[in-house]
N, C-alpha and C positions, 0 to 999 in steps of 0.2 A: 620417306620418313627419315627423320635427321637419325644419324647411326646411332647414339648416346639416350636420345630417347627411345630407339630398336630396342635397342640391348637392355634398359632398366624396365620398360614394360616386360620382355620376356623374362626378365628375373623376378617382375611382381608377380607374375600371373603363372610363373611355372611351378607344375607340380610334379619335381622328379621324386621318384621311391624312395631315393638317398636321403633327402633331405627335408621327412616328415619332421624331424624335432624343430629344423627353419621355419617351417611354414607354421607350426603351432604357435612359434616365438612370434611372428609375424601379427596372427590372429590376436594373441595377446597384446602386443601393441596395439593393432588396431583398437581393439577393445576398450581396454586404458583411454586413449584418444575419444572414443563415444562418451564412454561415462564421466571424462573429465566435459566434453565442451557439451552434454545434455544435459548435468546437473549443475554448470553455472548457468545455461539459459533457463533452467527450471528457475532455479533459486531469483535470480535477476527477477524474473516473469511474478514470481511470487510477492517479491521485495516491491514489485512497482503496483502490484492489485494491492496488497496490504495498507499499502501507502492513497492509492486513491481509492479506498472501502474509509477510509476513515477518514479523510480529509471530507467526503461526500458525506459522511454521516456527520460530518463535525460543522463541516457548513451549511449542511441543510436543516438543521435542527437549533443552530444557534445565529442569533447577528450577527456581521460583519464587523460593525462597531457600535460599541455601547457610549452611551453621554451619563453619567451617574453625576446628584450633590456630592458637596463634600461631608463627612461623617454621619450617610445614611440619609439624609436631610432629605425632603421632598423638594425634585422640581418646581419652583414658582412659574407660570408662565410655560408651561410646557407648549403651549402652542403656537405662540411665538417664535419658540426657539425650534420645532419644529419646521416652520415657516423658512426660518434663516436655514438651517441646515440643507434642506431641499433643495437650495438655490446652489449649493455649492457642487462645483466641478466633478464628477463620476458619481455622484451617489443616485442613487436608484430610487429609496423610499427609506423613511423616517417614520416612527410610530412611537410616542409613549406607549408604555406598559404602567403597572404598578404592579408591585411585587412585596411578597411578606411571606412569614413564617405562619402555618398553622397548622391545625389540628385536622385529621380529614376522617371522617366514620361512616358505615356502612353497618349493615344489622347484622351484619357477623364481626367485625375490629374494628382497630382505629389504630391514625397510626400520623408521624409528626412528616411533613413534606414543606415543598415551597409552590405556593401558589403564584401565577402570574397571571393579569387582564391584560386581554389586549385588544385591537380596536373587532368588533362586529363583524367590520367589512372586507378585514384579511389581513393578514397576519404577514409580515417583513421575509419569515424561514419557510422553508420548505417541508414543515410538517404536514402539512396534507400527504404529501407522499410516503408518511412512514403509519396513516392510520389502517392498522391491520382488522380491527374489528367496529362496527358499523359506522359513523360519518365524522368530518370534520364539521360540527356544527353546535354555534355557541347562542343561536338565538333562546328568546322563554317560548318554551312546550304551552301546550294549550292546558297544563295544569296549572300553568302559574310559576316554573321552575325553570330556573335559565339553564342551560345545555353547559356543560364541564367535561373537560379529556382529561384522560388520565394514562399514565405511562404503564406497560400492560405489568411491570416487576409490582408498582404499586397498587394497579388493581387487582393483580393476585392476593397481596398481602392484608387488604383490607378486605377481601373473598366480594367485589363489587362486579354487576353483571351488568351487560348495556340497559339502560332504562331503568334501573334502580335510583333511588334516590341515595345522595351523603349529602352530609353534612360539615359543615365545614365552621371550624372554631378559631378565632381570630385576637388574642390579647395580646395587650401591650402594658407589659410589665408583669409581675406576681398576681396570681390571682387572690382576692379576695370579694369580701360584701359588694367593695365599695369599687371594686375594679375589675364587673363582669363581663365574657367573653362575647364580641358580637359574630352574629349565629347567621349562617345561610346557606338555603339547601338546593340543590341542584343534581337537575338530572345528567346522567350514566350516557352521553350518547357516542361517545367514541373513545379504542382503547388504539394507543400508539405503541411501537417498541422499533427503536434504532440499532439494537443491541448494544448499548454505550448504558453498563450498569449506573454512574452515574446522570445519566438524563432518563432512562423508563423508571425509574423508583424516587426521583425528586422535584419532581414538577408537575403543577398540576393547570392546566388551561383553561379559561374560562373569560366572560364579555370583563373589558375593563370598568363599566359600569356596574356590576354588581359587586367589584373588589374597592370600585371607588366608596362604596358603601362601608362595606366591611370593615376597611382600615380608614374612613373618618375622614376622604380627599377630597377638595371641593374640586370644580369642574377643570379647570387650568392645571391641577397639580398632578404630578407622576414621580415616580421612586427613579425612573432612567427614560433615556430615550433610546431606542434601538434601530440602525441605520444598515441595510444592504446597501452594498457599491453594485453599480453596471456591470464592471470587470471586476472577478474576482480577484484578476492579477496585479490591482490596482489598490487593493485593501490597504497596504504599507502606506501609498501614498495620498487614498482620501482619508488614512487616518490620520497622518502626520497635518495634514491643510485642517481638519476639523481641530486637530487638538490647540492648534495654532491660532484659529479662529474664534474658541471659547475659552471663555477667561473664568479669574477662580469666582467662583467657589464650585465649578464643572471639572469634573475627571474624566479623559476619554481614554478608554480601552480599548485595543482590537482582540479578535478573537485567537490571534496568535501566543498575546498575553497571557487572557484569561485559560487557556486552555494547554498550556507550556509543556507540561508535563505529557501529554498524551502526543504530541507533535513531536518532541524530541525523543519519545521513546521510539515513533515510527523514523526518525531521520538516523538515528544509532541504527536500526533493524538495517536501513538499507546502504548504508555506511559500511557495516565491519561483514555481512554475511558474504557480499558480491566477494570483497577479499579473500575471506575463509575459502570459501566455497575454490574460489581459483588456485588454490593450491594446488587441487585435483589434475587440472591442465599442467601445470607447470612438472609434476610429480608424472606425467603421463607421457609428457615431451619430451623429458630428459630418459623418461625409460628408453628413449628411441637409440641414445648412442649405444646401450651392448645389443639392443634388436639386430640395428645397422653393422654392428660391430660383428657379431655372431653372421651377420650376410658377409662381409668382407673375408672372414675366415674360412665360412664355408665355401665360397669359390675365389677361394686366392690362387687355383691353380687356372682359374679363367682369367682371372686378370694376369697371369704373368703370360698364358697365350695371345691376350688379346694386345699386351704391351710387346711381348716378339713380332706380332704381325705386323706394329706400326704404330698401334694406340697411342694416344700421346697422354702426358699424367695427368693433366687439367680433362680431357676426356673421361678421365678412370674416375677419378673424383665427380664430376658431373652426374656419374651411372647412379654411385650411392647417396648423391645427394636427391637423386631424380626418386628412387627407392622408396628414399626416409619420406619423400611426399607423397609419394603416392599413398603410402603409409597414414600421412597426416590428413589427407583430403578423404580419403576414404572413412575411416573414424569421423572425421567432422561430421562428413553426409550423414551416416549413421547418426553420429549424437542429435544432429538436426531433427531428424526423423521422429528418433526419440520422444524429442522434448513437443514436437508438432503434435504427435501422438498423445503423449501426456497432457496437452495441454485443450485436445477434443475433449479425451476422455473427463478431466476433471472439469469442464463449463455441462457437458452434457450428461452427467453423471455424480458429480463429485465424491469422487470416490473416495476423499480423505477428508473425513469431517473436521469440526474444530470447536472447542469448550467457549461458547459467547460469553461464557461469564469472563473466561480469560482473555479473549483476543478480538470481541467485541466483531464477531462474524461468525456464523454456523459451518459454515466451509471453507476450506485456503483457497484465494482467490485469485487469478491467472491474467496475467496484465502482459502478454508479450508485444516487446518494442522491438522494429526494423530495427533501428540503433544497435542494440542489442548482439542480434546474429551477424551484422557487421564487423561488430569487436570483436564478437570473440572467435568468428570464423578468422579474424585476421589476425590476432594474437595467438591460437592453435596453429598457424600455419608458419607466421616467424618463429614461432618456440621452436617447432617440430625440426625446422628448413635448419637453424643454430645449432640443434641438437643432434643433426646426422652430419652436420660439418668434422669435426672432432676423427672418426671414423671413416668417411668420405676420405679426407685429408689424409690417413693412416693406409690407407687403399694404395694412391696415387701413387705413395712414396714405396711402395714395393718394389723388391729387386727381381728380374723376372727370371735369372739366370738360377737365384735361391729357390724361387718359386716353383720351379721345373725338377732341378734336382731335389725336392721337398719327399722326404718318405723311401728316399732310396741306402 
């Protein structure tokens, strides 16, 4: 075994009588080093589930890209324009909807939403996956009554139970005599919730053919057209080709647009926390030089014996640099541990709940990345290596002739 590594392993792992307050400082160190490099993998782990619970619930719930007229106008020829878009490069599937404001009631409230039809035979988003209580299913029931979803905030709020009938109210303009609301009823067959307070409380699903009704659209016409891409990594660019490809009086939107404010709030969360959070490490590593430092003191009469017998000073230095890592690699294991721990316990458990009204999830959600423990195993270990240099360096340059004579 090389001598430099002999000697720093016997000083991390010994436990003379003398030098219980070392070995505390030691632990403390250590320590510091765990809970700096466990709680940026925590926080990281957290930053990266946050970000794909919402991205997942933002693109599974809404288009990729939308085709809208210009000021509200109805689509002419939606199925045409259908037709062309499909042909174009990464896009997956194309569907008019139509969509309006209206009135929506139940035998206990009533209450203002946005209705959307869309086709029959399935639907562009992945709301099928977020129906929590009985089916996605928009066909007419054998009473006569076409099948409607509803977002489960709105079905609360209007007190509607599966297979109930609403009603739903549909005007265009002030109501009067001469300008009354057109009326149609529909049964209760599936309740959704994404936890995204604006999508369960303002939207309400049902066949595009009964909405074509209600708001007055002959067969060709739709309020937008609604486009999934292939790749979802691809959105930027079949939306840029679409927007390129439809001329005025079509508006094309991606969903990165339309929905700005909820994406940029997630890209700030995992933006400024990773940094915060690293503070911890940095404030952990530099504790290592009076750690290191209080090691150098306490056997500065070892180093002046071990420079009498021969040592050389890049040697002596070497010992407390070897020290301060081992110091560092220990702590990391730990913090690793930690956070491996933490991060069972919170998928099989969750044991830290979370307000869905606030952060559009029941629980904080755990996303750890290999990347991750890479970084910051390897930024814990430069911090710590820089931060027993200082000390290390302070070691080397000891006089050994002071050192011996030291106390007499």
């Amino acid at each position: 075994m090389n001598f430099t590594w002999y000697v720093a392993s016997r000083y991390f792992k010994g436990q003379n009588r003398d030098s219980r307050f070392l070995s505390f400082i030691k632990y403390m160190a250590i320590a510091g080093v765990a809970i700096g490099a466990a709680g940026l993998l925590i926080a990281l782990s957290i930053v990266h589930g946050f970000k794909s619970t919402i991205n997942e619930k933002i693109l599974g719930f809404a288009p990729h890209v939308t085709v809208n007229a210009y000021l509200g106008e109805p689509i002419q020829r939606a199925d045409t324009l259908q037709t062309f878009i499909e042909d174009r490069p990464g896009v997956g599937q194309a569907q008019p909807v139509i969509m309006g404001e209206v009135m929506i009631q139940s035998t206990r409230d009533i209450s203002g939403t946005m209705i959307k039809g869309v086709s029959p035979d399935g639907d562009v988003t992945q709301l099928r996956n977020y129906i929590t209580s009985g089916e996605y299913d928009l066909s007419m029931s054998d009473d006569g009554y076409p099948g409607i979803i509803l977002g489960a905030t709105l079905a609360n709020e209007i007190g509607a139970d599966l297979g109930n009938r609403v009603t739903v109210y549909a005007l265009d303009g002030l109501p009067s005599p001469f300008n009354t609301p057109e009326i149609q009823q529909y049964r209760l067959t599936g309740v959704y919730q994404t936890g995204i307070d604006r999508f369960d409380d303002s939207f309400a699903i049902t066949d595009i053919r009964s909405t074509r009704v209600l708001f007055g659209y002959s067969t060709n016409q739709a309020t937008a057209l609604e486009i999934n891409v292939q790749n979802i990594d691809d959105i930027e660019v079949v939306y840029g080709d679409i927007r390129d490809a439809t001329s005025f009086p079509h508006i094309t939107e991606n969903i990165y647009q339309r929905y700005r404010n909820i994406f940029a709030w997630v890209d700030l969360q995992e933006e400024t926390i990773p940094f915060v959070i690293s503070v911890m490490i940095i404030v952990a590593a530099f504790n290592l030089i009076g750690t290191v430092l209080m090691m150098v003191l306490e056997r500065v009469r070892d180093v002046g014996i071990l420079k009498t017998i021969g040592a050389k000073s890049k040697e002596i230095r070497r010992i407390f640099l070897l020290e301060g890592l081992f110091v560092a690699i220990t702590g990391l294991i730990i913090g690793i541990g930690i956070s491996l721990l933490f991060f069972w316990l919170q998928i099989q458990f969750q044991i830290i709940p979370l307000s869905e009204e606030n952060y559009y999830m029941s629980t904080v959600p755990v996303e750890p990345h290999l990347f991750d423990f890479v970084i910051v195993s390897v930024v814990t270990i430069a911090l710590c290596t820089l931060a027993s240099w200082l000390p290390a360096r302070f070691a080397a340059k000891t006089d050994p002739v002071r050192v011996l004579s030291f106390g007499k």
